[in-house]
C-alpha positions in Angstrom: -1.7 152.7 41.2 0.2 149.6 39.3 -1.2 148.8 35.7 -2.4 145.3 37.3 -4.9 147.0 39.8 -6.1 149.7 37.2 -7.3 146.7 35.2 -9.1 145.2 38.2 -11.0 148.0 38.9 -14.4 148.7 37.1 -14.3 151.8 34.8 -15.6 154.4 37.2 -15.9 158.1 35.7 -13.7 160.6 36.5 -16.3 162.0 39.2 -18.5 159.7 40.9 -21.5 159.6 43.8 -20.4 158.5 46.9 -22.1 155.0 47.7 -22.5 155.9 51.5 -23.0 159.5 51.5 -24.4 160.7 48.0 -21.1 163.5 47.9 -18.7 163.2 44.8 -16.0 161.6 45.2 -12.8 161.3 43.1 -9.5 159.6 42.8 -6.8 162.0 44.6 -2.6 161.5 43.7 -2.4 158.0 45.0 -5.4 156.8 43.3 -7.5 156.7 46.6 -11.3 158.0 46.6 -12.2 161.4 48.0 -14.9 163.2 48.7 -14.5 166.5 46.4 -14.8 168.5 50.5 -11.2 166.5 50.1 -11.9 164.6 53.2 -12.1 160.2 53.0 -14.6 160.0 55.7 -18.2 160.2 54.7 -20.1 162.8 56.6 -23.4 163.0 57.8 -25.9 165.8 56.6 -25.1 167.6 60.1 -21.3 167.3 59.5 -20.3 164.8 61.9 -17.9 162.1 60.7 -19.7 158.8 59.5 -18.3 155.3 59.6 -17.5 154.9 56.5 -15.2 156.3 53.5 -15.5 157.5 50.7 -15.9 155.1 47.9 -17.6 155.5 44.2 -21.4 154.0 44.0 -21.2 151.7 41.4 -21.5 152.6 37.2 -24.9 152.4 35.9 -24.7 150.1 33.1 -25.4 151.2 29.9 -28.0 150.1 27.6 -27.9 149.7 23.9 -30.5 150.9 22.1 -29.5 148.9 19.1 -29.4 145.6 20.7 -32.7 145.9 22.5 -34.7 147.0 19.6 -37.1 145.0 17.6 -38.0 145.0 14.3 -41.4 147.1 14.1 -44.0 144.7 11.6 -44.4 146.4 8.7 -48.3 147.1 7.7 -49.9 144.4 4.8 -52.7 146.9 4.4 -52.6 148.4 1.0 
């Protein structure tokens, strides 16, 4: 994979749910997604060869606590 398309590409983790299938997938020596059964087409829940291959479902994005907190009021009682 060239430096120019590793900064193109979101930052997936290292292992990854397949978008089609549900089955990890991860990147094999040529940078190419693959299901952890090492095979790139997406199977069924029978076995049989689906249409698709395997590709990561996209990253969750992550939420900051910090950012999305508010100030509690603070009591005036005495």
């Amino acid at each position: 994979m060239s430096a120019t398309g590793a900064a193109s590409v979101p930052p997936y983790p290292r292992v990854s749910s397949c978008r089609h299938c549900r089955l990890a997938v991860l990147r094999d020596n040529d940078g190419n997604w693959i299901h952890a059964s090492l095979s790139y087409a997406c199977r069924d829940r029978w076995g049989g060869v689906a249409g698709t291959t395997a590709e990561p479902a996209p990253p969750n994005p992550v939420l900051s606590t910090a950012s999305t907190r508010r100030p509690v009021p603070r009591s005036w009682s005495p």
